[in-house]
TIBATOR-483280 format. One line per field, with one value per atom (N, C-alpha, C): residue number from 1; residue in three letters; atom name; x, y, z. Coordinates in steps of 0.2 Angstrom, whole numbers, padded with zeros to 4 digits, always signed. Layout:
<sites>
i: NUM:...
aa: Ala:...
at: CA:...
c1: X:...
c2: Y:...
c3: Z:...
</sites>
This chain:
<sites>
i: 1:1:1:2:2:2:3:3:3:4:4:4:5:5:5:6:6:6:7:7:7:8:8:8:9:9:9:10:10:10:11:11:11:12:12:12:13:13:13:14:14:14:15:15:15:16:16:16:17:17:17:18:18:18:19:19:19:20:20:20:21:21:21:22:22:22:23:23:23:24:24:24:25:25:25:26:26:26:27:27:27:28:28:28:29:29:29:30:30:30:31:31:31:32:32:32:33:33:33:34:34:34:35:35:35:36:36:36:37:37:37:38:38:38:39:39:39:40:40:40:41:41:41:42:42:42:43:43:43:44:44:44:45:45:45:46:46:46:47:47:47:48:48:48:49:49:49:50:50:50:51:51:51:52:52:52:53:53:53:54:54:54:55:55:55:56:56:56:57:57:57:58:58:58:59:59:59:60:60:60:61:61:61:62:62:62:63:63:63:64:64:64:65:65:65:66:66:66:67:67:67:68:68:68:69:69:69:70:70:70:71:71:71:72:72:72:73:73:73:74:74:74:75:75:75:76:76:76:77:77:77:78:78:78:79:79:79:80:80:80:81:81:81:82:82:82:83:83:83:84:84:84:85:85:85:86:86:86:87:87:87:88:88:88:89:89:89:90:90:90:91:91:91:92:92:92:93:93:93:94:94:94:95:95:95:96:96:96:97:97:97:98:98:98:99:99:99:100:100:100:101:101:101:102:102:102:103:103:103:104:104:104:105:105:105:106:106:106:107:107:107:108:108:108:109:109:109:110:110:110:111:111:111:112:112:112:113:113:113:114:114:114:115:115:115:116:116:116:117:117:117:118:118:118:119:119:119:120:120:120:121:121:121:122:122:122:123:123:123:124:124:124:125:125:125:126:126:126:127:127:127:128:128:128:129:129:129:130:130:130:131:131:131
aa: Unk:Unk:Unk:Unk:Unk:Unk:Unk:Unk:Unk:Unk:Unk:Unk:Unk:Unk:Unk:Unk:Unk:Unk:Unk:Unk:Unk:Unk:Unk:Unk:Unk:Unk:Unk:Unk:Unk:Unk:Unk:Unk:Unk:Unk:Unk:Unk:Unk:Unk:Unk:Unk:Unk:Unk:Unk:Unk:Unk:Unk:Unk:Unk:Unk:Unk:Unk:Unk:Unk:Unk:Unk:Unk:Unk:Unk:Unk:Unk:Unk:Unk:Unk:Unk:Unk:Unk:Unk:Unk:Unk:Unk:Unk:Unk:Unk:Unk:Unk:Unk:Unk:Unk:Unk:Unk:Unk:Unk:Unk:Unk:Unk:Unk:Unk:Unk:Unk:Unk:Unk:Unk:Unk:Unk:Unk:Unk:Unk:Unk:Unk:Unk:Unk:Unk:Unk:Unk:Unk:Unk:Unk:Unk:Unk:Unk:Unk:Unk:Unk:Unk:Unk:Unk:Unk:Unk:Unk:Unk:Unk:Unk:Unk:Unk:Unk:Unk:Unk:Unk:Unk:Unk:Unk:Unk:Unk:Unk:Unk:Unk:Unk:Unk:Unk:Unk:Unk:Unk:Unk:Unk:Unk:Unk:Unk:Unk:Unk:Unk:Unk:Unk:Unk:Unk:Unk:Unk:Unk:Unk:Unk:Unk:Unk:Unk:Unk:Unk:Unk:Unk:Unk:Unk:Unk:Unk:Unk:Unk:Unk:Unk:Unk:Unk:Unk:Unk:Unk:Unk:Unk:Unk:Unk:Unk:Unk:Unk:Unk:Unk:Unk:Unk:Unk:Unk:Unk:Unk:Unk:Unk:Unk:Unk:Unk:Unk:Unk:Unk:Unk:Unk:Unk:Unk:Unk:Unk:Unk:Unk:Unk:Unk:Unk:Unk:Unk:Unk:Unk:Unk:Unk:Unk:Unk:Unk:Unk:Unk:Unk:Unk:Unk:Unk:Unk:Unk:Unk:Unk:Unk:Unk:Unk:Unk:Unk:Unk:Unk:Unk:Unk:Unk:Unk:Unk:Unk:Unk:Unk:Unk:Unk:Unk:Unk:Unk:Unk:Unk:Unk:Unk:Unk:Unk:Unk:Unk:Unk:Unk:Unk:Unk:Unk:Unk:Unk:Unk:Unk:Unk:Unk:Unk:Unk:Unk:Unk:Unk:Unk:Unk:Unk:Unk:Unk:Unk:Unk:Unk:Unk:Unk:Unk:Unk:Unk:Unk:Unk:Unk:Unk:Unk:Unk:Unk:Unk:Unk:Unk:Unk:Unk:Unk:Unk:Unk:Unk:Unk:Unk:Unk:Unk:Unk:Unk:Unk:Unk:Unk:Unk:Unk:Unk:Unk:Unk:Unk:Unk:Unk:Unk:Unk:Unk:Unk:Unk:Unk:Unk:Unk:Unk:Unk:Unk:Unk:Unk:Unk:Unk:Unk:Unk:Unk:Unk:Unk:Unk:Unk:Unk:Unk:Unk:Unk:Unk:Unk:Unk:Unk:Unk:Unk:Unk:Unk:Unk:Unk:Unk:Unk:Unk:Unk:Unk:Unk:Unk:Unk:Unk:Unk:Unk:Unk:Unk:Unk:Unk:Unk:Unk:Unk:Unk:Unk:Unk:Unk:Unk:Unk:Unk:Unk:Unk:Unk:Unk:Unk:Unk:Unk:Unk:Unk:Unk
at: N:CA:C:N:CA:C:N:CA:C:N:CA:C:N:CA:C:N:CA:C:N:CA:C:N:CA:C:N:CA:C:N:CA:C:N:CA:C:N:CA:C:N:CA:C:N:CA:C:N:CA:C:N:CA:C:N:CA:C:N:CA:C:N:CA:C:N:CA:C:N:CA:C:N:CA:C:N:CA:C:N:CA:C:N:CA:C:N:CA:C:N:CA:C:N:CA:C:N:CA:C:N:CA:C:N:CA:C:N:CA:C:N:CA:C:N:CA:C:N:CA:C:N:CA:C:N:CA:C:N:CA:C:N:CA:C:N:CA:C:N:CA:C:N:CA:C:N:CA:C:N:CA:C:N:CA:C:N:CA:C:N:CA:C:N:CA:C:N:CA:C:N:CA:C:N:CA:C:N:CA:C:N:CA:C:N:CA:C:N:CA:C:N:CA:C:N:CA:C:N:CA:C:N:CA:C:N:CA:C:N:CA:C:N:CA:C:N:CA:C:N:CA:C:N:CA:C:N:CA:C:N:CA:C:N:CA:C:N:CA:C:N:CA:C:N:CA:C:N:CA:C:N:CA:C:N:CA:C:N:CA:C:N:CA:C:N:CA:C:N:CA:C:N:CA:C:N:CA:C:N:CA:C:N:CA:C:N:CA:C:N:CA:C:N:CA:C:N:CA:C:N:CA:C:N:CA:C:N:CA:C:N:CA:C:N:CA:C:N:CA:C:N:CA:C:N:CA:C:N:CA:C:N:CA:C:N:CA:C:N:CA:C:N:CA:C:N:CA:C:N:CA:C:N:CA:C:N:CA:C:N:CA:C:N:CA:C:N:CA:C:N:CA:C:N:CA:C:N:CA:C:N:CA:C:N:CA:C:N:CA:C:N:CA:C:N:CA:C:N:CA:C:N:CA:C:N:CA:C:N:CA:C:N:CA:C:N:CA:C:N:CA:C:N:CA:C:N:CA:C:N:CA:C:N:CA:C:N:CA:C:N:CA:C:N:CA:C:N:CA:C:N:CA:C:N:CA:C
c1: -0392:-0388:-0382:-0376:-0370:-0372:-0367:-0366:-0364:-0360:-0354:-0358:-0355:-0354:-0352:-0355:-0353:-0352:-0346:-0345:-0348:-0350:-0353:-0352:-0344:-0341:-0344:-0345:-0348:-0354:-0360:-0366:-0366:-0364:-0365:-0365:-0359:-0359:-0363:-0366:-0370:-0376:-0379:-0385:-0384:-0376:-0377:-0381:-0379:-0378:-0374:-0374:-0365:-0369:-0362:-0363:-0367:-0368:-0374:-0379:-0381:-0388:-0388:-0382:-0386:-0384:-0381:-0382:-0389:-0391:-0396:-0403:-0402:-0407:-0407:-0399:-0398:-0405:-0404:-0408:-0413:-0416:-0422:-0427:-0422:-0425:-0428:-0424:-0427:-0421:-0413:-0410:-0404:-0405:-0399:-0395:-0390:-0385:-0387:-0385:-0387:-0384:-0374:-0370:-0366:-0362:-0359:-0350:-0345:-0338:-0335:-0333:-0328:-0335:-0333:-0341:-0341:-0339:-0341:-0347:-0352:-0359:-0356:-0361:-0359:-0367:-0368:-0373:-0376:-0379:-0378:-0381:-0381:-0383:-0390:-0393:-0401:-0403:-0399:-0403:-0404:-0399:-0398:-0404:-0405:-0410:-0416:-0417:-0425:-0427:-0418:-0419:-0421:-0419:-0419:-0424:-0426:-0434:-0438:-0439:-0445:-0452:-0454:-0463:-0466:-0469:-0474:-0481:-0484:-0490:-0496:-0497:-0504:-0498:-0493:-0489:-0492:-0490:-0492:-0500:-0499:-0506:-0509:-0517:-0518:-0516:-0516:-0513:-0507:-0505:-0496:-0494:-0487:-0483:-0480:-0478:-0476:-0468:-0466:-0458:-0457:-0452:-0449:-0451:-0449:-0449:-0456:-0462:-0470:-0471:-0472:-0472:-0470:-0467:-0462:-0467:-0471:-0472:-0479:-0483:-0493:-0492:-0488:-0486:-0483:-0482:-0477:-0471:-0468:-0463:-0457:-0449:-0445:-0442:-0437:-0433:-0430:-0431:-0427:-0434:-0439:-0444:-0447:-0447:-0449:-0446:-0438:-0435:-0434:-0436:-0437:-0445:-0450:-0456:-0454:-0449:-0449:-0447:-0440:-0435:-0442:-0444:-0447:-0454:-0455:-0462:-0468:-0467:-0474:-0477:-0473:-0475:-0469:-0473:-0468:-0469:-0464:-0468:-0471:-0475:-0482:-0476:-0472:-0468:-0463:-0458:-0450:-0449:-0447:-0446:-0438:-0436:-0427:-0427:-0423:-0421:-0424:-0428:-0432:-0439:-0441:-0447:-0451:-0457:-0464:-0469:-0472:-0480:-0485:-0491:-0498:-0501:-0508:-0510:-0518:-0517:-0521:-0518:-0510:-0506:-0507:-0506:-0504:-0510:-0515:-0523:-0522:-0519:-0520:-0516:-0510:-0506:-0506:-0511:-0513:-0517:-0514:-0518:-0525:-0531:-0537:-0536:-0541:-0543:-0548:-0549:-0555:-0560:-0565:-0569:-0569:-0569:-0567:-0571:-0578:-0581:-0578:-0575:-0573:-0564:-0561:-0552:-0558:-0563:-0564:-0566:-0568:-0572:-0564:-0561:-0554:-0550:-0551:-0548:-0553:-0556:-0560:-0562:-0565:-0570:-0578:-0583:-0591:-0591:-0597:-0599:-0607:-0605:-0612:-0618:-0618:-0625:-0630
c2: -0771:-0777:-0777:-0782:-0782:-0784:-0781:-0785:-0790:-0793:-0800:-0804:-0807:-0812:-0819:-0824:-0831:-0836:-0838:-0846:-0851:-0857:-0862:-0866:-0865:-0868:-0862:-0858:-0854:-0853:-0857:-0856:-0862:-0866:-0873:-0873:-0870:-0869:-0867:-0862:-0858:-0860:-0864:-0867:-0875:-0879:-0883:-0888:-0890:-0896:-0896:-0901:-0905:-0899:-0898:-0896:-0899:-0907:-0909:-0905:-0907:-0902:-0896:-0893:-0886:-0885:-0890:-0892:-0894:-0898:-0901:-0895:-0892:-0886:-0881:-0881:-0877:-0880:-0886:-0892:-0891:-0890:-0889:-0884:-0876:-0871:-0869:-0872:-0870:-0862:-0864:-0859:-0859:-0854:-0853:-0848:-0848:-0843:-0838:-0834:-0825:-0822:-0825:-0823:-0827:-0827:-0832:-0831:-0832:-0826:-0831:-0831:-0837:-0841:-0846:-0851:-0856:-0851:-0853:-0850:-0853:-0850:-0845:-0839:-0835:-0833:-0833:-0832:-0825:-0823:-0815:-0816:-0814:-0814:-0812:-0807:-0806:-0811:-0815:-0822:-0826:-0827:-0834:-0829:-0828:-0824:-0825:-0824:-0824:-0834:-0836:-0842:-0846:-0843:-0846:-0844:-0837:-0837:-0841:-0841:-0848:-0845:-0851:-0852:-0847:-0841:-0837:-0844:-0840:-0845:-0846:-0841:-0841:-0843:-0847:-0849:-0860:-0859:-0865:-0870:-0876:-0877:-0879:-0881:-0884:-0888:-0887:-0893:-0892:-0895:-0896:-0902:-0899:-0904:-0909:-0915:-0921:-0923:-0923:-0924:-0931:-0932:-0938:-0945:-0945:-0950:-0952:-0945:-0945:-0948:-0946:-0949:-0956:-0958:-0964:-0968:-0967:-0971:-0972:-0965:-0966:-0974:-0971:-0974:-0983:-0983:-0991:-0993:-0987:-0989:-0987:-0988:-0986:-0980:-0976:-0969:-0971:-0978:-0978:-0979:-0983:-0980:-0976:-0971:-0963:-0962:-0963:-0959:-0961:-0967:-0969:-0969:-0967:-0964:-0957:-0952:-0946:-0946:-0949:-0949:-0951:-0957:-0959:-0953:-0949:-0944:-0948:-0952:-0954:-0952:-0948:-0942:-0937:-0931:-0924:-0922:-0917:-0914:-0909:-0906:-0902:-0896:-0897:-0890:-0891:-0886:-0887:-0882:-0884:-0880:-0881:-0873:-0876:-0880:-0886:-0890:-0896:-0897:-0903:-0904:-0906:-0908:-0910:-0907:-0909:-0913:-0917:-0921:-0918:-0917:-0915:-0924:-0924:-0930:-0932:-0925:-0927:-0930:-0928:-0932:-0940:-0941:-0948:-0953:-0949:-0953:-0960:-0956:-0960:-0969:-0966:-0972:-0974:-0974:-0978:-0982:-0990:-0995:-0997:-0997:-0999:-1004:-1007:-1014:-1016:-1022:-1024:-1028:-1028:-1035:-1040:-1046:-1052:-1055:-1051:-1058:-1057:-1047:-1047:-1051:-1052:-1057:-1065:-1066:-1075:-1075:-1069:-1070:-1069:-1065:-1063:-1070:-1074:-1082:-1089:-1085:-1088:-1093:-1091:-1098:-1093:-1100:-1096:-1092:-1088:-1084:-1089:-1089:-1092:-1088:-1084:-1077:-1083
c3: +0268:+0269:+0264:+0266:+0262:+0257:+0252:+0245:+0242:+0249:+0248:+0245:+0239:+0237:+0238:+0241:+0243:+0239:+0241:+0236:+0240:+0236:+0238:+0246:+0247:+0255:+0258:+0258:+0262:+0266:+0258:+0258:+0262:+0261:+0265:+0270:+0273:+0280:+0283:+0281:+0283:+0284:+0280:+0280:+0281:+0283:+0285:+0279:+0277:+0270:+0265:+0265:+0257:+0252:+0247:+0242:+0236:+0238:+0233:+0234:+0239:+0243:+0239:+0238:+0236:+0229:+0225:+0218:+0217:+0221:+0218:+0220:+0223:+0224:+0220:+0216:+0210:+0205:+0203:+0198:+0200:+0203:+0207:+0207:+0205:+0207:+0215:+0219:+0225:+0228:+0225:+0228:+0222:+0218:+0211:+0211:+0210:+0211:+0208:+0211:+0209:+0202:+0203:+0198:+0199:+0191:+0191:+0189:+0195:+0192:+0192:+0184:+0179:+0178:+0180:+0181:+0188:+0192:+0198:+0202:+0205:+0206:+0212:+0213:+0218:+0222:+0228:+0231:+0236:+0237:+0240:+0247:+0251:+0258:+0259:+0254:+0255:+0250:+0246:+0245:+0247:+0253:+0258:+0262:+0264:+0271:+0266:+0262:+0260:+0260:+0259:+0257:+0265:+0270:+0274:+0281:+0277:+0283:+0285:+0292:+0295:+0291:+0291:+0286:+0290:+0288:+0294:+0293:+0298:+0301:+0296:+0291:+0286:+0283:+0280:+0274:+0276:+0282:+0285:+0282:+0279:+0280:+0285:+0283:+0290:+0296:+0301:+0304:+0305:+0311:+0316:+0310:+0308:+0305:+0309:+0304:+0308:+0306:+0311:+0307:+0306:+0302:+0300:+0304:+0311:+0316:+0316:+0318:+0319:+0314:+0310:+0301:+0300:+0302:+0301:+0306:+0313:+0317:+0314:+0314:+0309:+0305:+0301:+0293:+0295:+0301:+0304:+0297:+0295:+0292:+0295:+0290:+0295:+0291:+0292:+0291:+0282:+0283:+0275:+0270:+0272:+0268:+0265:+0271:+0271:+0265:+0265:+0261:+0254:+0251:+0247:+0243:+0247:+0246:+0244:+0248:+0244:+0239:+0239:+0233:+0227:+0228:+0222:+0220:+0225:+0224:+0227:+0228:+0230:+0236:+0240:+0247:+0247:+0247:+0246:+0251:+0258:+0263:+0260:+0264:+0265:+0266:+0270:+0269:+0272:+0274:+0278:+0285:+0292:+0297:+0296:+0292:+0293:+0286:+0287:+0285:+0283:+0287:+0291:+0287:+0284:+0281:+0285:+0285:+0291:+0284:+0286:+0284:+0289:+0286:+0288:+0288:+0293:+0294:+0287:+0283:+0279:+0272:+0273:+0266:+0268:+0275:+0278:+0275:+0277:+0277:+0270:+0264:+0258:+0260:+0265:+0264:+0271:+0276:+0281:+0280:+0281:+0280:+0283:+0278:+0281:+0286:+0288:+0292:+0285:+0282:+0282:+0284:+0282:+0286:+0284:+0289:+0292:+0286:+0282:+0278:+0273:+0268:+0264:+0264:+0268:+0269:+0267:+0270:+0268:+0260:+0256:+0250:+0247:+0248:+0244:+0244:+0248:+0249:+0244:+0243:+0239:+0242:+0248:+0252:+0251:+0250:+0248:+0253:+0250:+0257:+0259:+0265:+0268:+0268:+0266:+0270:+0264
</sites>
């Protein structure tokens, strides 16, 4: 493979995200420059290729991932929730296709609403129980 060297307008492009995006994945440890000429980060094309192989299928967990929209319908939130659940950590995805963050239906389980029963809602209201 080449040896070129990529600046950051490069690497974006390529991978399609703002240069926050891939500042913040510098922070992150997920994608960090390889060398650094003057103090501008530089990136190599066998890092982007390793950074950007699809999940093989044993990397996968169990389960068909759910994308944002799926996830958002299980869950009866909306798109900005999600993303304030991520941000804040309170749901990470299970992994990434690409770009695109998938959920598993056994993350979700935590945070899908029970039903309760009808006598436990009249004791929670503080009316007697008649039994």
């Amino acid at each position: 493979m080449d040896n070129k060297l990529l600046t950051i307008k490069e690497v974006t492009a390529i991978l399609r995200v703002h240069r926050w995006t891939l500042r913040q994945w510098h922070k992150e440890g997920k994608l960090v420059p390889e060398f650094y000429i003057s103090r501008f980060p530089r990136y190599s094309l066998a890092q982007l290729s390793n950074f950007i192989k699809p999940a093989q299928p044993q990397d996968r967990p169990a389960g068909e991932g759910l994308t944002v929209d799926e996830t958002c319908k299980v869950l009866g939130i909306s798109r900005t929730a999600l993303h304030h659940w991520r941000y804040k950590g309170k749901l990470k995805p299970a992994f990434y296709e690409g770009n695109s963050p998938r959920f598993t239906m056994e993350q979700l389980k935590e945070f899908i609403p029970q039903p309760k029963h009808h006598k436990e809602k009249l004791n929670e209201k503080g009316s007697e129980n008649t039994d």
